[in-house]
PLY file of the C-alpha trace (Angstrom):
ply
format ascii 1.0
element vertex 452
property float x
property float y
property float z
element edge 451
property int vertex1
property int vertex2
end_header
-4.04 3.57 -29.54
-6.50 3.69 -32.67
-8.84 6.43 -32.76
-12.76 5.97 -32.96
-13.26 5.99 -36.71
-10.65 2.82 -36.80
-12.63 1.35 -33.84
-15.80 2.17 -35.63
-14.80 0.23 -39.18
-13.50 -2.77 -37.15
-17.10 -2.80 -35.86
-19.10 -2.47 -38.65
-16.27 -4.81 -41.08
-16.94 -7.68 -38.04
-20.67 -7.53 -38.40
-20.55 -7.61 -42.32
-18.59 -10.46 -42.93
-17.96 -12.44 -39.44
-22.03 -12.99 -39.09
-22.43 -15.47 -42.12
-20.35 -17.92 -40.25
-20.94 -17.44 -36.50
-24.15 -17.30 -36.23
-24.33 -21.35 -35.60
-21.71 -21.24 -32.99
-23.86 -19.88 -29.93
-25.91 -22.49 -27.76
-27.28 -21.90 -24.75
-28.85 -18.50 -22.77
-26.00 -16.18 -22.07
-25.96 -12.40 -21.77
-25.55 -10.86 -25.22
-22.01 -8.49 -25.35
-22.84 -4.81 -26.13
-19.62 -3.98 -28.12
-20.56 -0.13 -28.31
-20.74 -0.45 -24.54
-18.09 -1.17 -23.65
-14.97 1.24 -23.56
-12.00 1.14 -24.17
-13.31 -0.89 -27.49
-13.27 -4.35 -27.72
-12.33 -6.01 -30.92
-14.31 -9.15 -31.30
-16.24 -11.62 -33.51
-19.39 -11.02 -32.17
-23.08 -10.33 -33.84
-26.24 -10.30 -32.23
-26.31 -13.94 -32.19
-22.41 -14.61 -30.52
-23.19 -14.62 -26.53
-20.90 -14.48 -23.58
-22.23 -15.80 -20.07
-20.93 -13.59 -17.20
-21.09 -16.20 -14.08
-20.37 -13.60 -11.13
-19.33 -14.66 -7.27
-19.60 -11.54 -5.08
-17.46 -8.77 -5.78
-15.74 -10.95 -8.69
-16.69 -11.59 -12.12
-15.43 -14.77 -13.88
-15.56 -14.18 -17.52
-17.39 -17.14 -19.20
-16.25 -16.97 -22.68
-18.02 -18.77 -25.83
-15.82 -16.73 -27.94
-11.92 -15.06 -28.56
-12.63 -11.74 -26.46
-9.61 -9.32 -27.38
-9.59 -5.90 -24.64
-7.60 -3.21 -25.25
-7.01 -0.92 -22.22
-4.53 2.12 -21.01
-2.86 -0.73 -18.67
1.32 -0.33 -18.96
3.02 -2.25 -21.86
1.72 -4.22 -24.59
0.55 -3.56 -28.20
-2.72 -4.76 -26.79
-4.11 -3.94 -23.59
-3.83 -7.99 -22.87
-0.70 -8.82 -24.80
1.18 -10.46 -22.39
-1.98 -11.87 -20.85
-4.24 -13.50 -23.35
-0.89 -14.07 -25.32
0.16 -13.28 -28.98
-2.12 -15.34 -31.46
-4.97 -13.10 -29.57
-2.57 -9.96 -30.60
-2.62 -10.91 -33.83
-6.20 -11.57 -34.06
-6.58 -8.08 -33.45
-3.84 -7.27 -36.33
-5.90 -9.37 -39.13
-9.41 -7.42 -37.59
-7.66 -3.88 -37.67
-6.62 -4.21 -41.28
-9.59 -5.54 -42.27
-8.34 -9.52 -43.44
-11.48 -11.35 -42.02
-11.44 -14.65 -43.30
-8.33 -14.89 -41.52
-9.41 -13.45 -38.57
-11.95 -15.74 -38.60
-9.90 -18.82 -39.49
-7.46 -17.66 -36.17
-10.65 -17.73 -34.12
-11.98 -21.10 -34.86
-8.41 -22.08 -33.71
-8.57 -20.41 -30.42
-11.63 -21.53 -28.68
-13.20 -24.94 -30.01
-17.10 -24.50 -31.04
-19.68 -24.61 -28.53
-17.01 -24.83 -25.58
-17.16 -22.21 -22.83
-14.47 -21.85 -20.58
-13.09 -19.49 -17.54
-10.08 -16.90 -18.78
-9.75 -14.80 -16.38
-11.32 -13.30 -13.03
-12.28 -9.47 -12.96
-12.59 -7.45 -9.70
-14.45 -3.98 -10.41
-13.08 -0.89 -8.42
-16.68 -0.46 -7.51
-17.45 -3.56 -6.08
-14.59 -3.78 -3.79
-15.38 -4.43 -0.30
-15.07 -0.25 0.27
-16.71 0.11 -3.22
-19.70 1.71 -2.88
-21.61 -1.25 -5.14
-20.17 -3.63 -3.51
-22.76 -6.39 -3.55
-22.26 -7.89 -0.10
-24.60 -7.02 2.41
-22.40 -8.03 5.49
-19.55 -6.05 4.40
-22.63 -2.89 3.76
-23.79 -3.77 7.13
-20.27 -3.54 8.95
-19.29 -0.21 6.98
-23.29 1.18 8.34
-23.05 0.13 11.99
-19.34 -0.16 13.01
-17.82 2.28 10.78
-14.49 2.46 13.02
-13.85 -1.37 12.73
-14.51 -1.28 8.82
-11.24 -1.37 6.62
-8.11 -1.75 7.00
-6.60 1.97 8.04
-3.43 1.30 6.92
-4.52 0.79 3.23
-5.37 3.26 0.83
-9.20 2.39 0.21
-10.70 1.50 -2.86
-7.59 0.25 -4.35
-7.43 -3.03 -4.48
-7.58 -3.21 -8.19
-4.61 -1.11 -8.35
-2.51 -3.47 -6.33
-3.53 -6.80 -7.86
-2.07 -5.03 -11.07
0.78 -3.91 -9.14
1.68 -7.40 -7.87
1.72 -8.89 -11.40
4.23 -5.68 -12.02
6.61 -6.55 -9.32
6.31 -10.00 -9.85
7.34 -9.58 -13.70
9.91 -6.93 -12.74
11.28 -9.04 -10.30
11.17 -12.40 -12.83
9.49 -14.47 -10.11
6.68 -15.95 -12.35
4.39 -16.58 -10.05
1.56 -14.19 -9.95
-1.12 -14.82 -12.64
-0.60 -11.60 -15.33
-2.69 -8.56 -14.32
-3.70 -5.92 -16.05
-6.25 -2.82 -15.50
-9.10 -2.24 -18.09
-12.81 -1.51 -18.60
-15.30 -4.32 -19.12
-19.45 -3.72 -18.76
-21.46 -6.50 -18.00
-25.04 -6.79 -17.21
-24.23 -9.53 -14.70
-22.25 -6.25 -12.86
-23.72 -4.60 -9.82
-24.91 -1.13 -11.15
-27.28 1.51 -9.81
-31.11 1.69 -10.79
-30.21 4.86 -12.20
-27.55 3.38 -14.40
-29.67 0.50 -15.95
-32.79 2.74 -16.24
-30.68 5.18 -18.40
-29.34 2.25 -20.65
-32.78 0.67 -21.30
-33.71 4.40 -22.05
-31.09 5.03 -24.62
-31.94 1.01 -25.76
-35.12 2.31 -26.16
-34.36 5.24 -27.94
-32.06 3.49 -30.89
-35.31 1.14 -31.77
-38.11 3.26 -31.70
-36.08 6.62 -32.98
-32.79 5.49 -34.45
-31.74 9.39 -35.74
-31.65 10.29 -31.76
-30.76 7.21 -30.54
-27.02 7.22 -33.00
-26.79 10.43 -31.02
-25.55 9.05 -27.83
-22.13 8.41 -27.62
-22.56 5.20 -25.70
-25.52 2.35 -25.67
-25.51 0.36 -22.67
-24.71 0.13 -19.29
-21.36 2.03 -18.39
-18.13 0.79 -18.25
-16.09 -0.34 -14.80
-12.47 0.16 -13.69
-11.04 -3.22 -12.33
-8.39 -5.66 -12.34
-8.17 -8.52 -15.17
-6.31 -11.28 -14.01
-5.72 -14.48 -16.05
-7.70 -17.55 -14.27
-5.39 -20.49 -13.96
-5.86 -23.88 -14.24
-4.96 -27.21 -12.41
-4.29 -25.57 -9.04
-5.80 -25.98 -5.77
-5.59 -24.20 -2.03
-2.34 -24.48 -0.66
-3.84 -25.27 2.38
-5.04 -28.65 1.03
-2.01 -29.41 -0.79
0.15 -28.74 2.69
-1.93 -31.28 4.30
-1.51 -33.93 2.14
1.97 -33.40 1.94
2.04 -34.05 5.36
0.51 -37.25 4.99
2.53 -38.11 2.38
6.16 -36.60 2.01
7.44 -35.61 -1.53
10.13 -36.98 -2.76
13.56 -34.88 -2.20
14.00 -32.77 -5.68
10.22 -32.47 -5.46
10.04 -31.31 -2.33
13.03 -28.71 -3.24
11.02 -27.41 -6.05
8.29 -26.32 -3.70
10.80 -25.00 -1.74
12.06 -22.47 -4.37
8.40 -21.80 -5.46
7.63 -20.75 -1.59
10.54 -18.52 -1.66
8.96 -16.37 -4.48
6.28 -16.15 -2.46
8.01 -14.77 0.06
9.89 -12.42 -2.02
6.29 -10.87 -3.08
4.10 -10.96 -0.62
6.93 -9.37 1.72
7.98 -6.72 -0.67
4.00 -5.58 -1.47
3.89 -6.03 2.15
0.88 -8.03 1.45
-1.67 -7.65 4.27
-4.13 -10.82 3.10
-1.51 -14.20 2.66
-3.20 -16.94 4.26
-2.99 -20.04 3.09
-6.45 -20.28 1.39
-5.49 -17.68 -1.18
-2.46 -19.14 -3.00
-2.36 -22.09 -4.95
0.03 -25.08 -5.44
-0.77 -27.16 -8.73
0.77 -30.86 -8.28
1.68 -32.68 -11.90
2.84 -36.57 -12.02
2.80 -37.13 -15.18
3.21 -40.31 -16.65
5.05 -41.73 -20.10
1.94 -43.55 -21.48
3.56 -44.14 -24.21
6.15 -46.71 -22.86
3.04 -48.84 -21.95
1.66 -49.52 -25.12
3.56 -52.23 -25.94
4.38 -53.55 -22.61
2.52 -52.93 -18.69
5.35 -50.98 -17.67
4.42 -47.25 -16.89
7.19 -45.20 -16.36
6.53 -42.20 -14.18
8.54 -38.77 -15.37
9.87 -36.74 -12.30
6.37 -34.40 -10.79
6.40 -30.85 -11.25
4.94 -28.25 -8.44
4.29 -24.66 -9.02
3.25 -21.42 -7.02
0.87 -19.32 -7.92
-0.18 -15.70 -5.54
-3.44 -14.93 -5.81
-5.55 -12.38 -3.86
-3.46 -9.59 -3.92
-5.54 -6.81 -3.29
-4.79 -6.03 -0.13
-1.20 -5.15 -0.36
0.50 -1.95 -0.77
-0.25 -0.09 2.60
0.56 3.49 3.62
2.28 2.37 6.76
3.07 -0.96 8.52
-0.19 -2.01 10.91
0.38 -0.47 14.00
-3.76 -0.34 14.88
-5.71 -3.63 16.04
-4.42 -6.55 13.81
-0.84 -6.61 12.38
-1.91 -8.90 9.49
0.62 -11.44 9.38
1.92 -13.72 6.26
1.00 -16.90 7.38
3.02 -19.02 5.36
5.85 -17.96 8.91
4.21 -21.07 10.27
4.96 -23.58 7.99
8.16 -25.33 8.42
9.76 -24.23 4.79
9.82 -20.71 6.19
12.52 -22.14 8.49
14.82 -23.03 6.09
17.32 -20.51 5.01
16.78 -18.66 1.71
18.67 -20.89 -0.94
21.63 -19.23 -3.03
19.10 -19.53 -6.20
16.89 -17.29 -4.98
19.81 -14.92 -3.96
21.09 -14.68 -7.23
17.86 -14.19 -8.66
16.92 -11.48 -6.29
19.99 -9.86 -4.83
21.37 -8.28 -8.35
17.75 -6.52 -8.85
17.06 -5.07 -5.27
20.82 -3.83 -4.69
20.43 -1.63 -7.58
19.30 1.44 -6.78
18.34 2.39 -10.87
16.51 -0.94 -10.61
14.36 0.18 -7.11
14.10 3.49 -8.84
12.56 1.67 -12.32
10.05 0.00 -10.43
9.05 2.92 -8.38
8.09 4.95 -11.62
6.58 2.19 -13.31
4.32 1.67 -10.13
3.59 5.51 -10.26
2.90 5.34 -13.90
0.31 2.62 -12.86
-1.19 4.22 -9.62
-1.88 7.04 -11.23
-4.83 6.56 -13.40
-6.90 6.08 -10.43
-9.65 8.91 -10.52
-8.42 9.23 -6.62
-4.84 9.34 -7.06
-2.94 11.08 -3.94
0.83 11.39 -4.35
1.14 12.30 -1.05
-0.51 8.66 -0.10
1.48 6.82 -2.63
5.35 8.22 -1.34
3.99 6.74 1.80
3.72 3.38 -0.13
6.52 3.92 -1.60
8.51 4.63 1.43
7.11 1.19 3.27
8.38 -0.77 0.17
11.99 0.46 -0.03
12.23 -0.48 3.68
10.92 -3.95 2.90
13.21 -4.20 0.03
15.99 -3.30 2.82
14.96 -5.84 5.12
14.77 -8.40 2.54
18.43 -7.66 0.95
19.94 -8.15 4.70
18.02 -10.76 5.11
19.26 -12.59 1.92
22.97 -11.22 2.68
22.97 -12.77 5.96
21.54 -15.88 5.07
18.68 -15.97 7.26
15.14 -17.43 6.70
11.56 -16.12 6.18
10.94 -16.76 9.16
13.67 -14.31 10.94
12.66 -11.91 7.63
9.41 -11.24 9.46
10.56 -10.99 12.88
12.66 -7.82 11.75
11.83 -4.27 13.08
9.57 -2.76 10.05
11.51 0.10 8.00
10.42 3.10 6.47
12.86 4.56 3.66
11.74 7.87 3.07
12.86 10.64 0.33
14.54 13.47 2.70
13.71 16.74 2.30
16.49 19.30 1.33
16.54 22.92 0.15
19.20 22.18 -2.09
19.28 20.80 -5.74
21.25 18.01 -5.73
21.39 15.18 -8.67
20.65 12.11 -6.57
18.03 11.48 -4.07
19.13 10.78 -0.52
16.90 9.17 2.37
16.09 9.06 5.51
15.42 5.52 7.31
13.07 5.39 10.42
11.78 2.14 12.47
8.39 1.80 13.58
8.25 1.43 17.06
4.17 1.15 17.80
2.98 -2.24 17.44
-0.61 -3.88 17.14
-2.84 -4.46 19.56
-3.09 -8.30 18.68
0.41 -8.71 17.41
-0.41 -12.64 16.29
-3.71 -11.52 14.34
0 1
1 2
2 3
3 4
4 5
5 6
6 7
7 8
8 9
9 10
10 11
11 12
12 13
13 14
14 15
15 16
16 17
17 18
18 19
19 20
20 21
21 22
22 23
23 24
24 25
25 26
26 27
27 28
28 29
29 30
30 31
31 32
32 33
33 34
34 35
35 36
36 37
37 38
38 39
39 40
40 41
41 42
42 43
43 44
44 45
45 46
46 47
47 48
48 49
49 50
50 51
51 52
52 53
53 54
54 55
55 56
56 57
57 58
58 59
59 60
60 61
61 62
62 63
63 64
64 65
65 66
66 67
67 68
68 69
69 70
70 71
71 72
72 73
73 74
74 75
75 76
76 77
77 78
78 79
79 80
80 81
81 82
82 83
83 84
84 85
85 86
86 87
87 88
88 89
89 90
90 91
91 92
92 93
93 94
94 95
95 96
96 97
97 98
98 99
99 100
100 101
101 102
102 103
103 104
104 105
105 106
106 107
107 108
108 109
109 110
110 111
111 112
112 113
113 114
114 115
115 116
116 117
117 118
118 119
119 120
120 121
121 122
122 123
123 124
124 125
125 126
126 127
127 128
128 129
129 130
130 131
131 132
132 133
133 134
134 135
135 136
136 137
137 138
138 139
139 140
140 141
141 142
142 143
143 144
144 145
145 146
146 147
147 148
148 149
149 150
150 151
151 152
152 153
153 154
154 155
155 156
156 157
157 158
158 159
159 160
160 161
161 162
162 163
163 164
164 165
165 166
166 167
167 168
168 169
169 170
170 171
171 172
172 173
173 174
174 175
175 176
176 177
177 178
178 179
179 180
180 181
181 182
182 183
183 184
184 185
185 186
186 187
187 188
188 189
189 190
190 191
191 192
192 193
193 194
194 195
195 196
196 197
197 198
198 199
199 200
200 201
201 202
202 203
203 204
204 205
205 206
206 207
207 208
208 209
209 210
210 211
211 212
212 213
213 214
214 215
215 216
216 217
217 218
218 219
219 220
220 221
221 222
222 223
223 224
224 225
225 226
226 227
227 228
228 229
229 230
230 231
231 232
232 233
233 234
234 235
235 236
236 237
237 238
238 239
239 240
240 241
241 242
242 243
243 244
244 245
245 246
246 247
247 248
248 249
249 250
250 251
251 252
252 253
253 254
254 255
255 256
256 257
257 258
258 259
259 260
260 261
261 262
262 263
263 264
264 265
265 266
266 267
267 268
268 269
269 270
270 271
271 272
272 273
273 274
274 275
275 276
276 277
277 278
278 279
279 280
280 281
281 282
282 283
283 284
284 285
285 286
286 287
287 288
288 289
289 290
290 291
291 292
292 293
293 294
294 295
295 296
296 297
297 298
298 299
299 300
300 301
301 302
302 303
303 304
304 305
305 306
306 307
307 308
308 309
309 310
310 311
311 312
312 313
313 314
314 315
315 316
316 317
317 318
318 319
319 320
320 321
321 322
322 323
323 324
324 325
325 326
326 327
327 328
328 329
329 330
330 331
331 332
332 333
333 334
334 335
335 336
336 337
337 338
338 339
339 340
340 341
341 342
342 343
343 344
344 345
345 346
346 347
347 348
348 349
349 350
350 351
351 352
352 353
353 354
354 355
355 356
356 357
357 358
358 359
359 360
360 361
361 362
362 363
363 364
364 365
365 366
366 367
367 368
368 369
369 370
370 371
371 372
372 373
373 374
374 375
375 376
376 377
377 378
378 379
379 380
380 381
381 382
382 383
383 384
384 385
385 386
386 387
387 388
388 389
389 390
390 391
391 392
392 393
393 394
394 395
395 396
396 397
397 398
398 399
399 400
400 401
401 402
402 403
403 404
404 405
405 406
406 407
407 408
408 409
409 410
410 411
411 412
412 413
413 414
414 415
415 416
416 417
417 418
418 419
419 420
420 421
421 422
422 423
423 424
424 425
425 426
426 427
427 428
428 429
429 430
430 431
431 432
432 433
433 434
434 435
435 436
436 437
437 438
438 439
439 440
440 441
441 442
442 443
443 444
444 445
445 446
446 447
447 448
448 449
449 450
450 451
């Protein structure tokens, strides 16, 4: 990480010699990035005159980008805090800023994002503005949690951390090699588009205030603007649509076979995720299929032939915020993955799957890896409990045993999720010993509404 007085050159170097040449790049009215407030720093080729529009859909904030925003965040791996998401010609953006090469920097920039061309990169959920955040700007969901507290949440989740398991999901997807779930990282974005307390935006326009009319006092205050928030980054993707509508067509209109296999192995991933997170929000509104058939136009120049290249389909798991629990739904709803109704979770799990899968989860040193990387993420969370995450902990090992029988004995999602829900726990012993034993337990209350 570079300390403050790096951060605060890369500042000052972007305004000096990045403003002769930007300036003619921002059109229309767009909310005007505070660099200084937002923490951890962001390195970017903005001046007073570069804007970024914020469009923001309930608890979510799509990030409207006229220009190359680079974050860096404490989120796990990366030179950058978006290395692997944003990819590395952003990374080294941030190399040519850091050591001060501008006219390169700049160069890079004009080659990322075209002039005048805004464009969605990525969706961010603040940990504040979660449906159990306490600015979360949806009145029903206010209204539910003020007068039916006991039907509001999901007790089998640890509240307030959905931010923490959409990041968690993009771990176990990359651990796992499944490459399905947009990359996810945590960091610290503020926005005035955000949903922040009176008191918050009082005390920025205050400390605004402050810096024009006395600047000695107002270069005392270690931040100017409205205050960072916590949340998940995920990348946006393009060119995909709602399974749901995708399904239906397909019904309508049958794929061809190695087509239709592709999708196949794509809804397998799935599976392998969302039952592994023990994801309590799959429907099949919230993930997306994207449909290519491309066409060789370039065979048709010459003569009206067109010849059509073989279509490609891909998965991708969104909406996984709500995954993670404490303990498998035993209350009113069990939450089920819906995708057990469509007729590719009858077909048996294919041996490519199995080979991808198998070798990871029989490894205990693997199951152990992902475990500590999931602690090392968990645990920046102000409200961390360890207590609360060896419970999570303990629902995912028995998932992870379900699904290895499962994939031993052939079977198919849909007999996955008709077996008895395990619980591996760590046992307790008096005793040093080098390696960890466990105890396994089956949940024997069920749901109220066992199909809901």
């Amino acid at each position: 990480m570079l300390g403050p007085q790096v951060w605060s050159s890369v500042r000052q170097g972007l305004s000096r010699s990045l403003s002769r040449n930007v300036g003619g790049w921002a059109s229309g009215e767009g909310k005007k990035v505070d660099i200084a407030g937002i923490y951890p720093p962001v390195t970017t080729p903005f001046t007073a005159t570069a804007e970024v529009d914020y469009g923001k859909t309930g608890g979510e904030s799509r990030l409207w980008l006229t220009f190359c925003v680079l974050l860096r965040a404490g989120a796990v791996g990366g030179v950058c805090a978006l290395a692997n998401v944003l990819g590395a010609q952003v990374c080294q953006l941030e190399r040519l800023c850091c050591t001060g090469q501008w006219e390169d920097a700049q160069k890079l920039q004009h080659r990322l994002i075209e002039p005048n061309a805004a464009r969605i990169i990525a969706v961010f959920k603040p940990k504040n503005e979660e449906p159990y955040g306490h600015l979360n700007p949806k009145w029903t969901k206010w209204l539910q949690k003020l007068c039916c507290p006991c039907c509001f949440g999901r007790d089998c989740l640890v509240l307030n951390q959905g931010y923490l398991s959409e990041a968690g999901a993009s771990l176990v997807d990359q651990k796992l090699e499944l490459n399905i779930v947009p990359r996810t990282k945590v960091v610290y974005l503020a926005s005035e588009t955000f949903n922040y307390s009176a008191i918050d935006r009082v005390k920025s326009r205050g400390k605004r205030l402050a810096l024009e009319k006395v600047p000695k006092v107002g270069q005392r205050f270690n931040r100017i603007g409205l205050p960072p928030k916590v949340g998940s980054f995920q990348l946006f993707v393009e060119g995909y649509k709602d399974a749901d509508y995708w399904l239906r067509r397909f019904e309508a209109e049958p794929l061809p076979e190695n087509t239709n296999r592709q999708l196949l192995l794509q809804f397998e991933r799935l599976v392998v995720l969302d039952y592994i997170i023990r994801n309590t929000d799959r429907g099949n509104d919230n993930w997306l299929i994207k449909y290519d058939c491309p066409m060789d136009s370039s065979s048709s120049r010459d003569t009206d032939w067109v010849v059509v290249k073989e279509p490609v389909i891909k998965v991708a798991a969104i909406d996984n915020g709500l995954a993670f629990p404490l303990k498998h739904p035993d209350s009113w709803r069990a939450y089920p993955f819906y995708w057990a109704w469509l007729p590719q979770a009858k077909v048996p799990f294919s041996q490519e799957i199995k080979d991808l899968i198998l070798p990871k989860i029989s490894d205990p040193n693997f199951v152990k890896d992902l475990e500590e990387d999931l602690y090392e993420l968990f645990k920046k969370d102000p409200g961390f409990d360890r207590g609360q995450f060896h419970k999570q902990i303990a629902v995912m090992r028995g998932q992870i045993l379900n699904l290895t029988q499962a994939l031993k004995d052939n079977k198919s999602p849909l007999h996955l999720v008709q077996m008895p829900p395990v619980i591996v726990e760590t046992a307790r012993s008096h005793q040093r010993s080098s390696s960890e034993s466990y105890t396994q337990s089956f949940q024997s209350r069920k749901p109220f509404f066992s199909w809901w």
